[in-house]
C-alpha angles and dihedrals in degrees: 000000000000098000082053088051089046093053093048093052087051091047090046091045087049097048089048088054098046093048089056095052096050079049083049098060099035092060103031094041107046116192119228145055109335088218093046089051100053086062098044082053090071095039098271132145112234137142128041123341127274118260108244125224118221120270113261098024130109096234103154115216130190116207112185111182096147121176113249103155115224101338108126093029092071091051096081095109108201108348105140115171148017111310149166109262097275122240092260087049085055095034081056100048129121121186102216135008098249119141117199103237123179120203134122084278088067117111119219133198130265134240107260115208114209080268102057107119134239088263095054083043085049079050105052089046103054087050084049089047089047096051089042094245088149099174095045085049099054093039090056095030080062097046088055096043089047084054105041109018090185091064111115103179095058090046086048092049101043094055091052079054096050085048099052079049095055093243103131106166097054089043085064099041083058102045091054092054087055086059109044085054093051108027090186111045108123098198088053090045099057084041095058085042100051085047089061092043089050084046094057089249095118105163092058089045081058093051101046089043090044082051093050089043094063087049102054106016093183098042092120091189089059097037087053091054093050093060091049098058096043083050079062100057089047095257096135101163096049088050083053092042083053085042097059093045092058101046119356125295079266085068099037099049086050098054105042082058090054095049095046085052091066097054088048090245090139097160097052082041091056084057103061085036087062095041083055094045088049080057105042108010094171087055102116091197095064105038085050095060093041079055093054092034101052087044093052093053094050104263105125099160083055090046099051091040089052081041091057089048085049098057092054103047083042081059094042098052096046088052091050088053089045086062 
């Protein structure tokens, strides 16, 4: 009895250890776009476009876009200058934030006889995509797209999952069928963007996005990808331009900084930063990355007078909480 209680305790310990590790991985090493991520840190929408349930059905889906200020942002080691997505920042990607949940909201698929029609196939698929069932889902989203070619949304579907499946080529093929099928359709158009931009071909990631841009001028996901290609071809102030219109000349100033950090441009980055803090001067993010950054380029009389702001509206802050 003992030596059985031993060996439980050793499978539980073990269990425990395994499944912190696996917690361990999943927070401290976030999938996706290094560049995506940085913006859904801060709560906002970048990337490709979710991937929408029917309407009517239970489908469950978990979204997670928590703020966490600039902490992934600060982790680029030494890149230094302006460069093509490395091999790791694609590795990492995922095409869309879907999380597979089971519950008795789930929906499941249906049986399909040898009659079912491109649409129940499209159908299938999309339930398969949002549980994260990849290789249902392609198997069905091809199906629908053999028996209808027209038909843009399989086509869509099935290049975000090619892309969850790291099969990049064929993702864009498919995009590009989707929109070639459906020249204007905006959310096509910023996946098969976003695509290029994950893929290094940047000018061609700024066309299809300025196309979808005119198309859906408010669209914020598409006008954030958008900055960040054009980050990529060294037009900062149009990516800012694209920033602000997605969420406010606070945001966009922010996150033009942040992007000129990674590629080790800190004196262009200082600027954006001050043009923040003339917007918001009580913001502590960004005084304390004016404070690292004007230490790191040698300005210690500028560092110590931004670290003094920053202890009072530290101080501020903490009593309006305290209320």
């Amino acid at each position: 009895m003992r030596m059985r209680t031993l060996i439980a305790v050793f499978i539980a310990f073990v269990l425990t250890i395994g499944a912190s590790a696996v917690w361990t991985a999943s927070t401290t090493n976030p999938e996706g776009d290094a560049d995506a991520n940085m913006l859904e840190d801060s709560g906002l929408d970048a990337g490709d476009a979710p991937v929408e349930k029917k309407k009517g059905n239970k489908v469950a889906r978990v979204l997670a876009a928590p703020f966490k200020a600039f902490g992934r942002l600060f982790s680029r080691g030494d890149d230094k200058k302006i460069q093509a997505a490395t091999a790791e920042d694609v590795a990492k990607f995922e095409s869309v934030a879907v999380s597979r949940v089971e519950d008795s909201r789930t929906a499941s698929t249906k049986k399909l006889d040898a009659s079912a029609s491109a649409q129940e196939h499209l159908d299938n698929g999309r339930v398969n995509l949002l549980n994260g069932r990849l290789n249902e889902a392609i198997s069905e989203l091809s199906l629908a797209a053999s028996l209808d070619p027209k038909l843009a949304a399989a086509h869509s579907l099935l290049g975000v999952a090619y892309e969850k499946k790291g099969l990049v080529d064929r993702a864009k093929d498919s995009y590009e069928r989707a929109v070639d099928e459906e020249p204007k359709d905006a959310q096509a158009l910023n996946n098969l963007g976003f695509s290029l931009y994950q893929n290094g071909n940047y000018r061609a990631a700024v066309d299809r996005l300025k196309r979808a841009a005119k198309l859906a001028p408010n669209d914020d996901r598409i006008l954030n990808n958008l900055g960040l290609a054009l980050c990529r071809l060294g037009k900062f102030q149009d990516a800012f331009k694209h920033f602000a219109r997605a969420a406010g000349p606070l945001m966009g100033n922010l996150n033009t900084a942040r992007m000129l950090e990674r590629f080790g441009r800190d004196d262009d980055a200082i600027r954006y930063y001050e043009d923040a803090r003339r917007i918001d001067p009580s913001s502590t993010a960004v005084l304390k990355r004016l404070v690292d950054l004007y230490q790191r380029t040698g300005r210690p009389e500028q560092a110590q007078a931004v670290a003094e702001n920053l202890n009072r509206a530290t101080v501020a802050n903490a009593a309006t909480v305290g209320r």
